[in-house]
C-alpha positions, 0 to 999 in steps of 0.5 A, spaced: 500 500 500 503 506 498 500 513 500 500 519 497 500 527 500 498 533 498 503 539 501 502 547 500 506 552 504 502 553 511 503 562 510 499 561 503 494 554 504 490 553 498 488 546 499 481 545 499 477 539 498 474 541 491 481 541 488 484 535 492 477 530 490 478 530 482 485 528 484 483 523 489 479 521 484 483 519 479 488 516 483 482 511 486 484 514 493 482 510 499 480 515 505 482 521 505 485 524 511 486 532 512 493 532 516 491 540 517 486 543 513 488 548 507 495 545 508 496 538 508 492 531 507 493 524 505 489 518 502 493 511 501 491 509 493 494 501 492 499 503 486 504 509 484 501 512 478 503 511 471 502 519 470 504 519 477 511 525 473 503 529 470 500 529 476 506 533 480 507 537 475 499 539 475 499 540 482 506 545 483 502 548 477 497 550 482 503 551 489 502 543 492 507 538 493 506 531 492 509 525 495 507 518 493 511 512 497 509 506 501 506 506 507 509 501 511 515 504 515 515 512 514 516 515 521 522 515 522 527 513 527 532 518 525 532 526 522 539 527 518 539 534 516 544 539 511 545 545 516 545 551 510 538 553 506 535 547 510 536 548 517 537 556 516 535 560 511 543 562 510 548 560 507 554 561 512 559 562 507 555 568 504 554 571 511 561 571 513 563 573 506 559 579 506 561 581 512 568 581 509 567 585 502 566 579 498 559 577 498 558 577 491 563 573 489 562 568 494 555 567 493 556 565 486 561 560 487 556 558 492 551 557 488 554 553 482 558 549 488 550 547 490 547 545 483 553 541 482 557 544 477 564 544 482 567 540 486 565 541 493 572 541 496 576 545 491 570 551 491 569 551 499 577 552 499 577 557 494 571 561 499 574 559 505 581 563 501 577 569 501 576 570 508 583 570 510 584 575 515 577 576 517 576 577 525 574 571 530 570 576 533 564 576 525 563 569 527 558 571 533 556 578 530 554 573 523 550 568 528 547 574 532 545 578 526 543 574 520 542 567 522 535 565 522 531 558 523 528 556 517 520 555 518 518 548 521 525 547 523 523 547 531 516 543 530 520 538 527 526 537 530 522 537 537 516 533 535 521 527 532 526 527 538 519 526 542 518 521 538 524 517 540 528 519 533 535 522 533 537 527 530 544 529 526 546 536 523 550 534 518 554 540 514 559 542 509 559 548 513 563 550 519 563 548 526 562 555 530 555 555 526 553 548 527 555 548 534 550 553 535 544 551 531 544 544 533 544 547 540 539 552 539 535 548 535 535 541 539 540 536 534 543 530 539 549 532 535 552 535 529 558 535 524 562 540 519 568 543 517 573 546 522 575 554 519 583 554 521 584 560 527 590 564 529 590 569 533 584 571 533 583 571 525 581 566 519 587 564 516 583 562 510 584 554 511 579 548 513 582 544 517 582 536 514 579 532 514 573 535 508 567 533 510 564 533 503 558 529 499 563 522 501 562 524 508 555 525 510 555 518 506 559 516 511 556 520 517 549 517 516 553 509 517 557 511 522 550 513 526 546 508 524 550 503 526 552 507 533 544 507 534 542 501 532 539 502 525 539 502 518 539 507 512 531 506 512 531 508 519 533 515 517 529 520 513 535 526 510 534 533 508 538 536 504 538 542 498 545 542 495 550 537 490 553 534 496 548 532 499 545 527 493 549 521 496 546 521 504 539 523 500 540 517 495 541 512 502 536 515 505 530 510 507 526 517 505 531 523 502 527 530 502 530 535 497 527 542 500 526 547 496 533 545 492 537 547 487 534 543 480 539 538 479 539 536 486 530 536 486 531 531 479 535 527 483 530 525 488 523 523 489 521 527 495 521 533 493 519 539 497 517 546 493 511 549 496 512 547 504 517 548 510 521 544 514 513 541 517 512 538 510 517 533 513 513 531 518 507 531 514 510 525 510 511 521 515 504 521 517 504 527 523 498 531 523 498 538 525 495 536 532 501 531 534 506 536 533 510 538 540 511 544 541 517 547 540 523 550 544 525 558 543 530 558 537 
C-alpha cells in the first residue's frame, strides 16, 4: 500500500477539498485524511501512478507538493539534516563573506558549488581563501545578526526527538555555526568543517579532514550503526550537490526547496512547504506536533 500527500506552504494554504477530490479521484484514493486543513492531507491509493511525473507537475502548477511512497515504515527513527538553506535560511559562507567585502563573489561560487557544477572541496577552499584575515570576533556578530531558523525547523526537530528519533546536523559548513544551531535548535549532535584560527583571525584554511558529499555518506553509517539502525531508519534533508549521496541512502531523502539538479535527483521533493512538510510525510498531523523550544 503506498500513500500519497498533498503539501502547500502553511503562510499561503490553498488546499481545499474541491481541488484535492478530482485528484483523489483519479488516483482511486482510499480515505482521505486532512493532516491540517488548507495545508496538508493524505489518502493511501494501492499503486504509484503511471502519470504519477503529470500529476506533480499539475499540482506545483497550482503551489502543492506531492509525495507518493509506501506506507509501511515512514516515521522515522532518525532526522539527518544539511545545516545551510535547510536548517537556516543562510548560507554561512555568504554571511561571513559579506561581512568581509566579498559577498558577491562568494555567493556565486556558492551557488554553482550547490547545483553541482564544482567540486565541493576545491570551491569551499577557494571561499574559505577569501576570508583570510577576517576577525574571530564576525563569527558571533554573523550568528547574532543574520542567522535565522528556517520555518518548521523547531516543530520538527522537537516533535521527532519526542518521538524517540535522533537527530544529526550534518554540514559542509563550519563548526562555530553548527555548534550553535544544533544547540539552539535541539540536534543530539552535529558535524562540519573546522575554519583554521590564529590569533584571533581566519587564516583562510579548513582544517582536514573535508567533510564533503563522501562524508555525510559516511556520517549517516557511522550513526546508524552507533544507534542501532539502518539507512531506512533515517529520513535526510538536504538542498545542495553534496548532499545527493546521504539523500540517495536515505530510507526517505527530502530535497527542500533545492537547487534543480539536486530536486531531479530525488523523489521527495519539497517546493511549496517548510521544514513541517517533513513531518507531514511521515504521517504527523498538525495536532501531534510538540511544541517547540525558543530558537
Amino acid at each position: 500500500m503506498f500513500v500519497a500527500t498533498l503539501i502547500t506552504n502553511p503562510t499561503e494554504p490553498v488546499l481545499t477539498t474541491a481541488n484535492v477530490l478530482p485528484y483523489h479521484k483519479e488516483l482511486d484514493g482510499g480515505e482521505f485524511r486532512w493532516l491540517q486543513e488548507g495545508v496538508a492531507c493524505e489518502f493511501p491509493i494501492a499503486a504509484r501512478p503511471f502519470r504519477e511525473g503529470k500529476l506533480w507537475q499539475q499540482l506545483q502548477d497550482r503551489g502543492i507538493d506531492l509525495v507518493i511512497q509506501k506506507d509501511a515504515g515512514r516515521r522515522k527513527k532518525m532526522l539527518l539534516a544539511d545545516m545551510d538553506s535547510t536548517m537556516i535560511q543562510q548560507e554561512c559562507i555568504d554571511e561571513l563573506a559579506a561581512e568581509a567585502g566579498v559577498g558577491e563573489r562568494v555567493a556565486a561560487i556558492t551557488a554553482r558549488a550547490m547545483n553541482g557544477e564544482l567540486n565541493f572541496e576545491s570551491a569551499l577552499a577557494e571561499r574559505v581563501g577569501l576570508l583570510a584575515g577576517l576577525p574571530e570576533a564576525v563569527i558571533d556578530t554573523v550568528l547574532e545578526t543574520r542567522i535565522t531558523a528556517m520555518p518548521g525547523g523547531p516543530d520538527l526537530l522537537a516533535t521527532m526527538k519526542a518521538n524517540g528519533a535522533w537527530c544529526a546536523l550534518v554540514s559542509g559548513g563550519f563548526t562555530v555555526f553548527t555548534e550553535a544551531v544544533a544547540r539552539g535548535l535541539g540536534f543530539d549532535e552535529n558535524r562540519a568543517n573546522t575554519l583554521e584560527i590564529v590569533d584571533g583571525k581566519l587564516t583562510g584554511r579548513v582544517l582536514p579532514p573535508i567533510l564533503g558529499r563522501e562524508a555525510k555518506v559516511q556520517a549517516l553509517h557511522e550513526i546508524t550503526a552507533a544507534r542501532g539502525l539502518v539507512p531506512d531508519d533515517v529520513i535526510a534533508v538536504g538542498d545542495g550537490a553534496n548532499d545527493l549521496g546521504m539523500l540517495g541512502l536515505a530510507g526517505a531523502g527530502v530535497a527542500l526547496h533545492a537547487k534543480p539538479s539536486v530536486a531531479a535527483a530525488c523523489d521527495i521533493r519539497i517546493n511549496y512547504g517548510d521544514l513541517t512538510a517533513l513531518l507531514f510525510v511521515q504521517g504527523y498531523a498538525r495536532d501531534e506536533f510538540v511544541a517547540p523550544s525558543a530558537w
